[in-house]
Residue frames relative to the residue before (quaternion, step in Angstrom):
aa qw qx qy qz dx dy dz
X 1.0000 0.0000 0.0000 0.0000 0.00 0.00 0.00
X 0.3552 -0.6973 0.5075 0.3606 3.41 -0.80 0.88
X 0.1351 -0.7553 0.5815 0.2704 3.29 -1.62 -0.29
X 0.3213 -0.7604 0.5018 0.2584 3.82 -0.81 1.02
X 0.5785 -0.4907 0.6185 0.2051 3.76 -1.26 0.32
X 0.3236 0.7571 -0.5661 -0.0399 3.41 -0.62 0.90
X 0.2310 -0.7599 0.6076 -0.0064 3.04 -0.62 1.61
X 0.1521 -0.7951 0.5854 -0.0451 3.91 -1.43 0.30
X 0.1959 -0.6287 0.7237 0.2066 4.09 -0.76 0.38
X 0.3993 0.6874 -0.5003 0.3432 3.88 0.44 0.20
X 0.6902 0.4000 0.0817 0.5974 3.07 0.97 -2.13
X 0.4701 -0.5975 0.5569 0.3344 3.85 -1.42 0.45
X 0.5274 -0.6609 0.4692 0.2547 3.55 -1.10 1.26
X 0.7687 -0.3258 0.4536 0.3118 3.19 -1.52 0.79
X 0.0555 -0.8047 0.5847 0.0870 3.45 -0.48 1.81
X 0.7909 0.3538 -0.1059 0.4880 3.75 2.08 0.08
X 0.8424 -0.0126 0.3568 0.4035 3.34 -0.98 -0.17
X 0.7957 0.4153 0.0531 0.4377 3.86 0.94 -0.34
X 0.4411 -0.7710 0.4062 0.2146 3.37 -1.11 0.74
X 0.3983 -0.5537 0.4423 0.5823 3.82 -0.79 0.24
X 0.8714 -0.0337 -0.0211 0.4889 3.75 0.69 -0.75
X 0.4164 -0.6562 0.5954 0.2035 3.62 -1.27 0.05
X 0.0859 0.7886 -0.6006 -0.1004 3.97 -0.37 0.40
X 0.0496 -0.7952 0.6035 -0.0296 3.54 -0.32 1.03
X 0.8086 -0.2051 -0.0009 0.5515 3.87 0.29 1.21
X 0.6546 -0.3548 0.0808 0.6626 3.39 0.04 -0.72
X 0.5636 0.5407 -0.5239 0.3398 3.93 0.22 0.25
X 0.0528 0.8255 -0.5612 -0.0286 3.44 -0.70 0.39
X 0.3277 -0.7807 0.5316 -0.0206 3.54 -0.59 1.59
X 0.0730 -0.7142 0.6950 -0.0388 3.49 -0.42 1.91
X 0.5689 -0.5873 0.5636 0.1172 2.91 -1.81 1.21
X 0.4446 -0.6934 0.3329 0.4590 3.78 -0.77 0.67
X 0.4748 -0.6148 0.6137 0.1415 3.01 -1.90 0.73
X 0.1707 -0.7720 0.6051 0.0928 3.59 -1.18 1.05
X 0.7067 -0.3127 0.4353 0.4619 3.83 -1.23 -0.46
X 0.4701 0.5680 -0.6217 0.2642 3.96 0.45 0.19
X 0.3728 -0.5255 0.6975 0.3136 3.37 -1.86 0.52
X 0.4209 -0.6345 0.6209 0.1865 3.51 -1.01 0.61
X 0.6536 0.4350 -0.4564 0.4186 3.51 0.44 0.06
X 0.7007 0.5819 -0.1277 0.3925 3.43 1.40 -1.05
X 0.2131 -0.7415 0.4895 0.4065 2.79 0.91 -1.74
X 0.6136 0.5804 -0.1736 0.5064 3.46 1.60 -0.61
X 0.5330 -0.6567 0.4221 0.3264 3.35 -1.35 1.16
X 0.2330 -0.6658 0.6401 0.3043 3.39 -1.34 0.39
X 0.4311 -0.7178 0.5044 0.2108 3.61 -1.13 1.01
X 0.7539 0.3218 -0.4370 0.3703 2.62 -2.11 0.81
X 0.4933 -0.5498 0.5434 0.3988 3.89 -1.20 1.13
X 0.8014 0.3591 -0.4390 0.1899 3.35 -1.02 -0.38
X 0.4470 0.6894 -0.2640 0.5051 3.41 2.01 -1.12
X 0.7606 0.4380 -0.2336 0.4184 3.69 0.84 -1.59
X 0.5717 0.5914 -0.4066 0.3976 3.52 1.32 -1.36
X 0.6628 0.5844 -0.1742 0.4346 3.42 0.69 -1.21
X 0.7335 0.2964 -0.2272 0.5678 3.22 0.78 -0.23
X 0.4649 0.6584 -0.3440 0.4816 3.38 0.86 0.06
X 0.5860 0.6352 -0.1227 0.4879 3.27 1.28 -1.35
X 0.8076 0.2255 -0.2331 0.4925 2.91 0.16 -1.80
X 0.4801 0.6212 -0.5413 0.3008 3.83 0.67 -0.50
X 0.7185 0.4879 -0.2373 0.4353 3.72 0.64 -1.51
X 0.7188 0.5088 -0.3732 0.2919 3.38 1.09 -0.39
X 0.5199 0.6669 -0.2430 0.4753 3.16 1.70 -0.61
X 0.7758 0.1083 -0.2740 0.5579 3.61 1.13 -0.60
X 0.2837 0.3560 -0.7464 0.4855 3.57 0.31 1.17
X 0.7391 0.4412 -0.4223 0.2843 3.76 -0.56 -1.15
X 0.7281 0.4144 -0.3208 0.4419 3.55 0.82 -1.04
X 0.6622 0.4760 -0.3286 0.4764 3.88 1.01 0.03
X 0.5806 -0.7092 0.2407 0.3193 3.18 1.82 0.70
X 0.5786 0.4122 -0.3374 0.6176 3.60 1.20 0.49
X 0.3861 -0.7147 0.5664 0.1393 3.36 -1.43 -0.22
X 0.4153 -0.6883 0.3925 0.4468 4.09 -0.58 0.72
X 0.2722 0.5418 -0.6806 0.4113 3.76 0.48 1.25
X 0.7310 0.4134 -0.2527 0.4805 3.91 0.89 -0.84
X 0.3429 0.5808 -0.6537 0.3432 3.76 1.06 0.61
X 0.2840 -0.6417 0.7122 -0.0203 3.29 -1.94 0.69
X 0.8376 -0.0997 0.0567 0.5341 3.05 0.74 -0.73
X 0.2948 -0.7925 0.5332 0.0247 4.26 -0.97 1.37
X 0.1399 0.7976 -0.5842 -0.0542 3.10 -0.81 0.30
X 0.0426 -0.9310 0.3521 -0.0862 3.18 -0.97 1.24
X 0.0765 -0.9295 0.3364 -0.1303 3.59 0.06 1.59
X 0.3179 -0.7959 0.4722 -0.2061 2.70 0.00 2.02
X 0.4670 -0.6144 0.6234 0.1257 3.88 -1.11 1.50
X 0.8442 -0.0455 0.0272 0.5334 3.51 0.37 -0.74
X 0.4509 -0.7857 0.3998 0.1396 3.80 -0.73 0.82
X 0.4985 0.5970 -0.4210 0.4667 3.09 1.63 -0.37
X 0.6857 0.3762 -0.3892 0.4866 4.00 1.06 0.10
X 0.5111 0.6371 -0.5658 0.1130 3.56 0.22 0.84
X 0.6571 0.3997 -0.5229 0.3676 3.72 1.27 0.60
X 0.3927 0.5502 -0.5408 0.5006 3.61 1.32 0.37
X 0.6499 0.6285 -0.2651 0.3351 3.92 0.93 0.22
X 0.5623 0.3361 -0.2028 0.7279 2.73 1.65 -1.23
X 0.5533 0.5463 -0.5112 0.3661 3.88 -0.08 -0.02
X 0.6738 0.4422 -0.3028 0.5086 3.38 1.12 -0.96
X 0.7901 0.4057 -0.3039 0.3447 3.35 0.19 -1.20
X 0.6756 0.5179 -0.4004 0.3391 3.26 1.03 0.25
X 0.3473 0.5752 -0.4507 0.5877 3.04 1.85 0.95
X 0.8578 0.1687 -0.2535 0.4142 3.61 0.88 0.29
X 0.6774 0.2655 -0.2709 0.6303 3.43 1.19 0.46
X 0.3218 -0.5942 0.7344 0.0638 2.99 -1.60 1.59
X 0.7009 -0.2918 0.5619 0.3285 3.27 -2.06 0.65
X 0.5608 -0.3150 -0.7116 0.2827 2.00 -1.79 1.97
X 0.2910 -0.7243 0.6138 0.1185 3.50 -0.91 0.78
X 0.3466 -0.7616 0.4490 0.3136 3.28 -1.14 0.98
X 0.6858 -0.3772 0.4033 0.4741 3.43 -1.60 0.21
X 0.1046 -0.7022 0.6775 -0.1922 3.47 -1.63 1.10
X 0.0670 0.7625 -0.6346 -0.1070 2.97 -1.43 1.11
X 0.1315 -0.7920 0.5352 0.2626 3.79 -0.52 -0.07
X 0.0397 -0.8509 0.5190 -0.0712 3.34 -0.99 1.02
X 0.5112 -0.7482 0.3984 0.1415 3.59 -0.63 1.41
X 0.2051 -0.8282 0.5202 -0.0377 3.35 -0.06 1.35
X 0.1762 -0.8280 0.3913 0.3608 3.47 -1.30 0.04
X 0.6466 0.1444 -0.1609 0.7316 3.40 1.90 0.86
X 0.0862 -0.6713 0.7303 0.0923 3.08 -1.85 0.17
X 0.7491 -0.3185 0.4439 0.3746 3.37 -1.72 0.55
X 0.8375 0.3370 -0.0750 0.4235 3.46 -1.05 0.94
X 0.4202 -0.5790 0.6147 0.3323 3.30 0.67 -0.64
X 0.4424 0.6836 -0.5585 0.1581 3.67 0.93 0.27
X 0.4147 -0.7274 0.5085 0.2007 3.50 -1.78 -0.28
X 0.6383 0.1699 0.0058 0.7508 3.20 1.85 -0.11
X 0.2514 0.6260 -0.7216 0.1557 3.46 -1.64 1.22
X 0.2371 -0.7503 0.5921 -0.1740 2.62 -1.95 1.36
X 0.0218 0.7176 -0.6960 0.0091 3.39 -0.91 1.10
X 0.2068 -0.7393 0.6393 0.0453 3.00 -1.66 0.11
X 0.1709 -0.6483 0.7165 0.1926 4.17 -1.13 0.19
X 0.0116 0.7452 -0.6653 -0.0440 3.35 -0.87 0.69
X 0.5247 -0.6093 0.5579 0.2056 3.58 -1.89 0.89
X 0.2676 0.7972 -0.4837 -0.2429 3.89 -0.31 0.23
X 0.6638 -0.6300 0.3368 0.2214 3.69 -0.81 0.78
């Protein structure tokens, strides 16, 4: 099965080694997403500021792989400090409607950047 590169100026460019995503038939495997503004390249501060960005970052490369994070299947989330995972679900439920996709969240002791929050996702597209 081939697989297509999906790459985007929406989202912050590849800070490694790696793609923003992978589409491999209809599944497509987004690499995790931190707090960068894409326009900048630079974190934007503060957890909720980043969560939120996070978001919109993944949403841009679901959209540019021609689907949308209604087609997530599976989340993963990775969080510096756990005491912010319902200031998480508050957010992400600015971006996911019911049937929600499967999700884990896992306590980390750093991220790339100085971040405070990253996210990948696999998404189904129809």
């Amino acid at each position: 099965m081939p697989k297509e590169i999906i790459a985007t100026a929406s989202a912050p460019a590849a800070i490694g080694t790696y793609s923003q995503a992978v589409k491999a038939g209809n599944t497509v495997y987004m690499s995790g997403q931190i707090g960068l503004d894409p326009a900048t390249m630079q974190m934007v501060e503060g957890f909720e500021a980043q969560t939120v960005r996070v978001f919109e970052n993944l949403k841009a490369v679901a959209e540019a792989a021609g689907g949308s994070l209604a087609d997530a299947v599976k989340l993963n989330i990775y969080l510096t400090d756990l005491s912010n995972f319902a200031k998480v679900n508050e957010i992400m439920a600015q971006y996911f409607q019911q049937p929600y996709p499967a999700r884990a969240a896992v306590g980390v002791k750093e991220l790339p950047r100085g971040a405070v929050v990253e996210a990948d996702a696999v998404l189904v597209i129809d």
